[in-house]
C-alpha positions in Angstrom: 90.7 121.8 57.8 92.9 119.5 56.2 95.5 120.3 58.7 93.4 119.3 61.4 92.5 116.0 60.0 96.3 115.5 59.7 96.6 116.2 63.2 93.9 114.2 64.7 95.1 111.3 62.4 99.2 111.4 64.0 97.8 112.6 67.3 94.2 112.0 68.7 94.0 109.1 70.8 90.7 108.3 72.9 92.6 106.1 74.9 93.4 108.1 78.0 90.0 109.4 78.3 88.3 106.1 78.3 91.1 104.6 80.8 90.5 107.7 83.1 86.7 108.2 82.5 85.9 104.1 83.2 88.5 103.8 85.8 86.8 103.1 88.5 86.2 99.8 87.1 89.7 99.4 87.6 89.6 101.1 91.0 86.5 99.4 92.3 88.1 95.9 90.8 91.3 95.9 93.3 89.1 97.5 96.1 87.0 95.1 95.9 89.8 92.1 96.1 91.5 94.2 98.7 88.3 93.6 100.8 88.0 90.0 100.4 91.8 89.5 100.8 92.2 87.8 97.7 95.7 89.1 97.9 96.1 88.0 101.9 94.7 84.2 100.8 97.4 84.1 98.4 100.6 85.3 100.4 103.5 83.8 98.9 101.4 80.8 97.4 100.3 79.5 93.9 96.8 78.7 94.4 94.5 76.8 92.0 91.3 79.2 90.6 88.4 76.8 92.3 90.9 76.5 95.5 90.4 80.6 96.1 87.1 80.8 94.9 85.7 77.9 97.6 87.7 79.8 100.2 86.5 83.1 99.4 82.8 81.5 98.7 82.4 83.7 95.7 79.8 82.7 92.9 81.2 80.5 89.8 79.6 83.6 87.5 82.5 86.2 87.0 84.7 84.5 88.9 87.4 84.2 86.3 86.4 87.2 84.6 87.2 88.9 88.2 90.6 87.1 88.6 91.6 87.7 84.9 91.1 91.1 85.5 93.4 91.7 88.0 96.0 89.8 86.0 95.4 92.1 82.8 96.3 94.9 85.9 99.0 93.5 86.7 98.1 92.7 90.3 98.2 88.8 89.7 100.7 86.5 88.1 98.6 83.3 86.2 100.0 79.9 85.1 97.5 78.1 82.4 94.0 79.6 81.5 90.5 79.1 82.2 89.3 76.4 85.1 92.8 74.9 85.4 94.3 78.2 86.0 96.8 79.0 89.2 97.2 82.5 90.5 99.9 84.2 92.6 100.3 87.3 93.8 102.9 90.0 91.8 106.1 91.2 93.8 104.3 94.2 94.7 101.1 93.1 96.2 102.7 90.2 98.2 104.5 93.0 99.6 102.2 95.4 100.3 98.9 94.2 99.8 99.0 90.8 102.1 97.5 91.5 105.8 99.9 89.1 107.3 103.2 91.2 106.6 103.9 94.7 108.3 104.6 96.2 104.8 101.1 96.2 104.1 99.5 99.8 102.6 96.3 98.4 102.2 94.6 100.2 105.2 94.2 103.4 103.1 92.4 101.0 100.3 90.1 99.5 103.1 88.9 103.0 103.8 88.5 104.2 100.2 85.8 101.3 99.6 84.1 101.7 102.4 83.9 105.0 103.0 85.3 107.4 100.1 84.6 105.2 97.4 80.8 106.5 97.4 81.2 110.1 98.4 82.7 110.8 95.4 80.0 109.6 93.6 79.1 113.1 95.1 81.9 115.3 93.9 79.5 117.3 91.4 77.5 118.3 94.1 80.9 119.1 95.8 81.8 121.2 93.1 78.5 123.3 93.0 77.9 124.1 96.6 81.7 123.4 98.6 80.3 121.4 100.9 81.3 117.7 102.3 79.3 114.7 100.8 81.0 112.3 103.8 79.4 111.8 107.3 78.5 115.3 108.0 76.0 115.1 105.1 74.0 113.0 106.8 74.9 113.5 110.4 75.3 117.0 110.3 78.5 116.5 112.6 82.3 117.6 111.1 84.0 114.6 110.3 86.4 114.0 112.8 83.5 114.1 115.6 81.9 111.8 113.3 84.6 109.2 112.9 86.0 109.4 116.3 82.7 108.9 117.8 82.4 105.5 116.4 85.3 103.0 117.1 85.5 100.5 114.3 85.5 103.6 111.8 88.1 105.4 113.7 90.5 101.7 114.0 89.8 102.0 110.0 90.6 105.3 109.9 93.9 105.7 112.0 95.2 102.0 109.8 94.3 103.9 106.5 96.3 106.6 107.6 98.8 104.0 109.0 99.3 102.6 105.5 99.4 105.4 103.5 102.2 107.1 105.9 104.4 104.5 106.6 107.3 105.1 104.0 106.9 108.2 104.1 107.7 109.1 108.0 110.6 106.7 107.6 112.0 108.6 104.6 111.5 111.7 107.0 113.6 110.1 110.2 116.2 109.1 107.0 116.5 112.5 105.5 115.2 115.1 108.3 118.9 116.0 110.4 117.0 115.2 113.9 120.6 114.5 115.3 120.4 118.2 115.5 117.6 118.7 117.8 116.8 117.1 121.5 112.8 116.8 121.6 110.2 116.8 118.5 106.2 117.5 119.6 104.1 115.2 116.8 100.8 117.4 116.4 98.0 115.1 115.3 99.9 112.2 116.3 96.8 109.7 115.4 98.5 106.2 116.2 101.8 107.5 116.8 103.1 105.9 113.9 105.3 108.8 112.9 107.0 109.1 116.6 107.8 105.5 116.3 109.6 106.2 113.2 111.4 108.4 114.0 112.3 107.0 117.6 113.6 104.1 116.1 116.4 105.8 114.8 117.1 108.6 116.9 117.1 107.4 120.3 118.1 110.2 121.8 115.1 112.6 121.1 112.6 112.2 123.6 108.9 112.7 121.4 105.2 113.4 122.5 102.5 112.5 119.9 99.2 114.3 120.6 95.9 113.7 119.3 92.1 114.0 120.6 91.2 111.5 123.6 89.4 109.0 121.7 93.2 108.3 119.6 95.2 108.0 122.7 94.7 104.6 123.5 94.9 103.8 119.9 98.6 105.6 120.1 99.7 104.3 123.7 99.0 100.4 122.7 100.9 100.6 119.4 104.1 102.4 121.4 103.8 99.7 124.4 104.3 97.2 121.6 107.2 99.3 120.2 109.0 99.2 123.2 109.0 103.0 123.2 107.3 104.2 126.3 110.6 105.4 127.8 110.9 107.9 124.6 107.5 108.5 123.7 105.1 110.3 125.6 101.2 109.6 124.6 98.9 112.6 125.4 95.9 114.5 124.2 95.4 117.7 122.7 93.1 119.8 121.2 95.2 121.2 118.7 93.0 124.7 117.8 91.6 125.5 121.4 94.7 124.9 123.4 98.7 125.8 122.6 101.4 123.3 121.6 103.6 122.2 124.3 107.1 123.3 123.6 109.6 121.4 121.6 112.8 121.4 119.6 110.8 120.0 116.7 107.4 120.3 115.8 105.5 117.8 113.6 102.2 117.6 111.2 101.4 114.9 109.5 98.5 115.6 107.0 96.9 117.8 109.0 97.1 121.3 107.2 95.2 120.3 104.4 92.5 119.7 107.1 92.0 123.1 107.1 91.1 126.4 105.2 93.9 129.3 105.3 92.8 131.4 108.7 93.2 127.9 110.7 96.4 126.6 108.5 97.6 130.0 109.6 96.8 129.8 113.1 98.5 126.2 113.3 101.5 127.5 111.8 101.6 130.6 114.4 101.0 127.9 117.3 103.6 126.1 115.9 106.0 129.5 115.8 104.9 130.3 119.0 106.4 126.9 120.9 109.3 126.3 118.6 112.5 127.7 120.5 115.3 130.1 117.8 116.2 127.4 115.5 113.6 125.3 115.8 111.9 123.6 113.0 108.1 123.1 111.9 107.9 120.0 109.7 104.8 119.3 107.6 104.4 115.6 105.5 101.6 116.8 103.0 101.2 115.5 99.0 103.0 119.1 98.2 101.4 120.2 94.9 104.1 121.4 92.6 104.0 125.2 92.0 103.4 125.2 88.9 100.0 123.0 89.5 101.1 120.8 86.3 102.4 117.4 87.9 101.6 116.1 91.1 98.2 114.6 89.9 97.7 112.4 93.6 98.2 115.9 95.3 96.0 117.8 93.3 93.7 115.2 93.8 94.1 114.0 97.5 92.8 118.2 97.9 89.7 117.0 95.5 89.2 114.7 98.5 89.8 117.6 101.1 86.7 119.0 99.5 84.7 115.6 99.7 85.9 115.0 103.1 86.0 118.7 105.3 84.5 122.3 105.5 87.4 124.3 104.4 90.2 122.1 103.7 92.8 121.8 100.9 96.1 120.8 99.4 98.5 123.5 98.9 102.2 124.6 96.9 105.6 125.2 98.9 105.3 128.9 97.6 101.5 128.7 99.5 103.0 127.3 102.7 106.1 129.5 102.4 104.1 132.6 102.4 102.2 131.3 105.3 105.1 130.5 107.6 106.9 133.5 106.4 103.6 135.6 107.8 104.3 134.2 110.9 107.7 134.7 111.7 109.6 131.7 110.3 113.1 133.1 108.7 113.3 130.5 106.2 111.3 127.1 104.4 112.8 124.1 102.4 111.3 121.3 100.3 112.1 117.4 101.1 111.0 114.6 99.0 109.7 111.6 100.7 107.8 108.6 98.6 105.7 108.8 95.4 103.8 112.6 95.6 104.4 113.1 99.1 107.1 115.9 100.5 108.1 117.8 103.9 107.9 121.3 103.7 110.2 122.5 107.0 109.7 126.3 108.2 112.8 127.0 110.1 112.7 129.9 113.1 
């Protein structure tokens, strides 16, 4: 007994479990700034407290309390205190949390207030039954039908994606040899961000991102602005009812953990089955770590998978290698990208 004591004197800390178990007073604190682009106001300014709060219209009651907060979080640099108190925005979120610059991420954070941000209140009811606690819930249609089907929630939906993916698919045209290979087929395409990546710096592939009909305008406009429509082809495709079109290199972009294992599987043979001999399949996912001990976002971001689809789920290289494996791929290989996210090639 004593021993114990002695333990939970050096040792036992509540502190992580109250950060983690109140966090979302954290998380719904820079969502909720994210939404009324206090971050976008400020740019690259220094703007006095009752300045931002008359131009964001926001009640005198919490104000301070609000912006504080997102200084103690590290989101907001202050100069003096209380009602004569000037904010600015840190390095990071003038970067990636301002509308007006292209490096902006906060698409993805967008969608998690609006939409995720009360489905999880649902995740115990997750849990107990495996079923969705998003649209389909209430709608009774899958989710995709359900977003697509409505076009300000799918322009929210392809920009959160947008956000969330842009480092990572130009990591992939940095690290991914594509000198090697003529054509690349993006499956999934949404807004064709990843083909423009990767155009940009191989100019000699010629690239087709595919998606369902309601995306392909979505796609076509943002590659008409890239000045890619002589490299990138825009077309639609429903990716389990009809076969890839062939290509050099074939693309996913989180769209495996979409699914349960029979249709993961039967993407990947699709996949096999258009790749020419020494082709490649290349999947950007949040690759759990094998051993299931470290990539928290990953393990989490398949959480969501639950919230979010019928079958769906986050999965290991060693999962995704005995998949491809199964149908016919010689070899796989791991690549890092940004943060938790990773390309997992299978090689024919």
């Amino acid at each position: 007994m004593n021993t114990v004591k002695t333990t939970l004197n050096k040792v036992a800390n509540p502190a992580h479990i109250l950060e983690v178990g109140m966090g979302f007073w954290a998380s719904k604190t820079l969502l909720t700034a994210i939404k009324l682009e206090v971050f976008t106001l400020l740019g690259d300014n220094l703007l006095h407290g009752e300045e931002i709060r008359t131009r964001l219209q926001l009640h005198e009651r919490g104000f301070y309390d609000f912006m504080d907060t997102l200084v103690t979080l590290q989101f907001l640099q202050r100069e003096r205190i209380g009602y004569s108190s000037f904010y600015e925005n840190t390095e990071e979120t003038a970067l990636f949390l301002d509308k007006n610059k292209p490096s902006y991420i906060g698409g993805i954070l967008e969608m998690a207030n609006d939409r995720l941000y009360k489905f999880w209140g649902d995740l115990e009811e997750a849990l107990r039954t495996g079923k969705p606690q998003n649209e389909v819930k209430y709608t009774g249609k899958p989710v995709f039908e359900a977003i697509y089907t409505q076009p300000e929630v799918l322009q929210q939906f392809m920009n959160g994606m947008a956000g969330v993916q842009k480092g990572n698919f130009a990591a992939l045209a940095e690290k991914f040899p594509f000198e090697q290979y003529r054509s690349l087929a993006d499956i999934g395409g949404a807004n064709a961000l990843l083909s423009i990546s990767v155009a940009t710096q191989h100019p000699h592939l010629q690239i087709t991102s595919l998606d369902l009909p309601p995306v392909e305008p979505i796609a076509l406009k943002n590659v008409e602005k890239a000045g890619l429509t002589h490299q990138i082809t825009v077309s639609s495709l429903d990716m389990m009812s009809q076969d890839f079109p062939k290509a050099e290199v074939i693309t996913m972009g989180n769209i495996l953990h979409d699914w349960g294992v029979a249709d993961k599987k039967k993407l990947i043979q699709k996949a096999y089955d258009a790749l020419p001999e020494n082709g490649a399949l290349v999947v950007i996912e949040n690759i759990i770590d094998d051993e299931r001990r470290h990539n928290a976002f990953g393990l989490m971001m398949s959480l969501n998978m639950l919230i979010e689809t019928e079958g769906g789920f986050d999965y290991t290289l060693a999962e995704f290698n005995q998949w491809a494996i199964g149908a016919g791929f010689r070899s796989t290989a791991k690549i890092h990208l940004t943060g938790p996210a990773s390309a997992v090639v299978a090689y024919k």
